[in-house]
N, C-alpha and C positions, 0 to 999 in steps of 0.2 A: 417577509423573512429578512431582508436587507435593515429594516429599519432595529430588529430584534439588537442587532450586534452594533450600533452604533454607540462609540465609547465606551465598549464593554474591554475590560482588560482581560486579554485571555493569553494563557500559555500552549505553545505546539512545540513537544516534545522531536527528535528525529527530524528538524524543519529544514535541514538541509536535501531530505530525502525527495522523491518524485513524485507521490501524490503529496506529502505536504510541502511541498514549494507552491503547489497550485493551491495547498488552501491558504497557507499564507498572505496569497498573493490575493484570493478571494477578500478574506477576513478584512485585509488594511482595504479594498474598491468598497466594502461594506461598513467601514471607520472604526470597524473594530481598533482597540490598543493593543499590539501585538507582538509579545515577547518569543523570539526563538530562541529555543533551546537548539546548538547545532553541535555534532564533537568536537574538542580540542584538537586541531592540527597546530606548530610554532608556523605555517602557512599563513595562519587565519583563514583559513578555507574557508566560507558560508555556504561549500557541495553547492548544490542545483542556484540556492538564492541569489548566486551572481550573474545567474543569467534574469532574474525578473528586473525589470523598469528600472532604472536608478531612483526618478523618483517615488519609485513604490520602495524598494528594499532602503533609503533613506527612513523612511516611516516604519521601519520596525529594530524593533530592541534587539539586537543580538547579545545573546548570550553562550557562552563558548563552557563546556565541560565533559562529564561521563555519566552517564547512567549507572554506574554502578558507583554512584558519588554521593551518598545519601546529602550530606551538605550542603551539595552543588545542587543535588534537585529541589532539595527543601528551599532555598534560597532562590531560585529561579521562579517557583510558586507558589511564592507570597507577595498577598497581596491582589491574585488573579481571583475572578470568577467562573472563568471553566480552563478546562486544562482538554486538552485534544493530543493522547498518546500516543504517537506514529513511530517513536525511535524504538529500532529494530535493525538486526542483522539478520536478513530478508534471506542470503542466497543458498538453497537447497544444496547448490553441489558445496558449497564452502565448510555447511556444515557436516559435513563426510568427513572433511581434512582439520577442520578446529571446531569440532564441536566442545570444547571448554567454551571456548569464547563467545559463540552462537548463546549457550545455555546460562552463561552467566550475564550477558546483553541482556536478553529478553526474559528473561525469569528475575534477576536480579534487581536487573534495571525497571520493570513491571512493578515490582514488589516497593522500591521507593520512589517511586510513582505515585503508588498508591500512599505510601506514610506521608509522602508530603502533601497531598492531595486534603487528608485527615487533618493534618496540622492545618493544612493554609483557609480550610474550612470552603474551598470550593465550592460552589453550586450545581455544578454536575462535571465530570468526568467522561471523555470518550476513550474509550479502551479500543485498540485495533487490533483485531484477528487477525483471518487469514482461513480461506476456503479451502488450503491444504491440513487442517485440523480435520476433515473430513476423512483424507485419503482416499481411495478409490472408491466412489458411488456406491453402496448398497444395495440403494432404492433411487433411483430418482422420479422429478427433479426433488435435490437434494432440500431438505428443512431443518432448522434450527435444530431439530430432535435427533437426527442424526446424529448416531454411533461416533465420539471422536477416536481417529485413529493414527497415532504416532508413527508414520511410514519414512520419516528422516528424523535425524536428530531438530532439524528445523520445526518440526510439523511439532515433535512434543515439547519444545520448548515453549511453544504458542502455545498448544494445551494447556501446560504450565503456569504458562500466566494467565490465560483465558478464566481457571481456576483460582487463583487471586484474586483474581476481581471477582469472582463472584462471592468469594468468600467474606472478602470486605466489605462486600453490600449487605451480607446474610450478617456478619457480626459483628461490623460499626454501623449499619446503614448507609455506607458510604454510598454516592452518589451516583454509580457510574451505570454507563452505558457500553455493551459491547457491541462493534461493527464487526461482520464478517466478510469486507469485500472480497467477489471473485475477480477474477484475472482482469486490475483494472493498465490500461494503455493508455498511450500517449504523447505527447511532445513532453522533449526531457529524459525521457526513462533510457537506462542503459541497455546496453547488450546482455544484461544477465537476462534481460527475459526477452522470450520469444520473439515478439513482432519487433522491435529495433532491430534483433539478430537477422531476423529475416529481410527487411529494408536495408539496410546497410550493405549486405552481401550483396543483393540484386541492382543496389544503387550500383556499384565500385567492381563486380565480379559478373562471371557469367555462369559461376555454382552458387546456387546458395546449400550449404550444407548444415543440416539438422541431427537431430537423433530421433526418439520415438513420432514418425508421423502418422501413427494411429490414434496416437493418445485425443482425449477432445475439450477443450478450454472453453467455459462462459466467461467470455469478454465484453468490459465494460469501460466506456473511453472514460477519462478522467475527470472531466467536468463535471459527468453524472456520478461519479462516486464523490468527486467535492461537494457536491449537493446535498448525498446522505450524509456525510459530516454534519454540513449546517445543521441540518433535520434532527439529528440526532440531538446535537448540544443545544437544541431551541425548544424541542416538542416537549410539553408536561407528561410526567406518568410514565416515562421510558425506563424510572429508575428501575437496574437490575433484568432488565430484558438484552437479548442478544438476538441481533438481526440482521440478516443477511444482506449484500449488497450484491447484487449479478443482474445481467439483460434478461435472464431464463432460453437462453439460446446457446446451443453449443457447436462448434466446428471445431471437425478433426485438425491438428497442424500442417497434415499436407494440402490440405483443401483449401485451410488458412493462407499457405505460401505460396498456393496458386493464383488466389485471388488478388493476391498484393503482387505480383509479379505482373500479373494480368494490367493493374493498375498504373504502373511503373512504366509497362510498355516494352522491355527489352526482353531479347531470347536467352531466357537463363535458364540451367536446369537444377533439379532439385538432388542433391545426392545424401545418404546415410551415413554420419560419420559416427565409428565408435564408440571414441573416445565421447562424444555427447550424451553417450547412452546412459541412464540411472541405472543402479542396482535393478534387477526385474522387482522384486520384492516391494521397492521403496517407492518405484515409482506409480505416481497415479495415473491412471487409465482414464478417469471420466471424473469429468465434473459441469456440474449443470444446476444452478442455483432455484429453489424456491423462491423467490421473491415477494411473497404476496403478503407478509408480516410486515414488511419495510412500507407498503403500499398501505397496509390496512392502519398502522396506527403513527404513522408521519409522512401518509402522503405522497413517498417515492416512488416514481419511477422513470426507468431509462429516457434519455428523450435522444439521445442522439446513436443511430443504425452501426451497424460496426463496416459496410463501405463508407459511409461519409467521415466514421474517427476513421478508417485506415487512410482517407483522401488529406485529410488533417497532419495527420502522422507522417506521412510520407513528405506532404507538403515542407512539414516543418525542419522533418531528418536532413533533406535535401539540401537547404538552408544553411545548416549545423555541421556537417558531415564533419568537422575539423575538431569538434567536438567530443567525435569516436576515436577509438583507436584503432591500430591497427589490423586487419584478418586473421582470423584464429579465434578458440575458444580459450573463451572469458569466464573464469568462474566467481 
């Protein structure tokens, strides 16, 4: 697989984000040529990419704009042979409070994505989901064929684009591949999601405070969803298929913040707060991945347990902690 990407010129969309910082950071250890796309801050921000190697984020293109920049994206990918789409406004409660901006991100930005993808004559395209296009289980464990169900404005603006793409494979034959990872973790990731929120607190406090801990998440450390990336933009015959990326295992999130508390070693307890709580409606309840399509036609699956990523994770926050901000919710 490593040898697949050497000297291959590829574009990652959202590369200042949390799983693509790690494949970024992949891509260039495997000689990929490696253009980011990251947003315009007058900071020059490169988000997460300034925490990789110097001598690794030295060896990548940074390029600075918007997704909703036809221009800027057309221009960014030209000239590449795969394009790996990750930029996205990811955060569920955020999209309650600006959903214009949610929906023009990921729908907009999706959509010249794909024009440029067309233009630049690309060789395949990795399109990225999102397991909350599901919404609450149906049926589990959950499969590609499942029901999509827009339970935030977040959840159908992924629908939205999830449909783009396929549209663009059904009437250009454009190239692409849809991933649907479930709830992937790991070093780097913020407090918008769960397990940081949970570490952070029990590192620094002796509450760690949550909202829904019934709800149940299939978690998957990031390494193993940078893997499905690779797989995806290397395996023949994906064109046009949408596949799942999850462990097939699911923990509730109080059982979750027990275990990581457990881990940590300090006497913390766990309490309910409010204001964390979703709409009833919006939020989802269960999720718990399929995986056996990811397995059957590019060979994935998990390798790494979710105590040794929590042992990872924890290791790394600990490390970083300056990293965070300060207590309180984060949307």
């Amino acid at each position: 697989m490593a040898d697949y990407w050497l000297d291959k010129p590829v574009l990652v969309t959202g590369a200042g984000g949390f799983i693509a910082s790690h494949l970024v950071e992949r891509l260039v250890a495997d000689g990929a040529r490696v253009r980011a796309f990251v947003r315009y801050t007058s900071r020059r921000d490169p988000g997460l990419l300034r925490l990789l190697p110097p001598e690794t984020l030295a060896q990548v293109e940074l390029v600075a704009g918007d997704l909703r920049d036809l221009p800027a994206v057309t221009e960014a990918a030209r000239g590449v042979s795969h394009i790996f789409h990750l930029g996205a406004l990811i955060g569920i409660p955020y999209s309650y409070v600006h959903p214009v901006e949610v929906v023009e991100s990921n729908l907009i930005g999706t959509l010249n994505v794909l024009l440029a993808a067309r233009s630049s004559g690309a060789q395949r395209i990795v399109h990225t989901s999102t397991s909350e296009v599901y919404g609450t289980a149906l049926q589990v464990p959950i499969a590609e064929s499942h029901p999509l169900q827009g339970q935030s404005p977040y959840s159908a603006s992924k629908i939205g684009a999830d449909k783009l793409a396929e549209s663009f494979h059904l009437s250009f034959d454009l190239p692409v591949v849809t991933l649907r990872p479930f709830n992937t973790y790991g070093p780097r990731q913020s407090t918008r999601a769960v397990i940081p929120t949970i570490i952070t607190q029990a590192l620094t406090s002796d509450v760690v405070r949550l909202g829904n801990l019934h709800a149940s998440r299939d978690l998957t450390y990031v390494s193993d969803t940078v893997q499905g990336f690779l797989r995806a933009g290397a395996t023949p015959g994906l064109e046009g298929r949408t596949l799942n990326l999850g462990a097939g295992f699911e923990i509730q999130i109080g059982a979750l913040a027990q275990m990581v508390i457990e881990q940590i070693g300090r006497q913390v307890r766990i309490e309910v707060e409010p204001q964390r709580l979703r709409p009833q409606k919006s939020e989802v309840g269960r999720l718990l991945a399929d995986n056996r399509l990811a397995a059957q036609l590019m060979g994935w699956e998990p390798q790494i347990g979710l105590a040794e990523g929590l042992r990872r994770t924890i290791a790394w926050i600990r490390e970083h902690l300056d990293e965070y901000s300060t207590p309180g919710y984060h949307i």
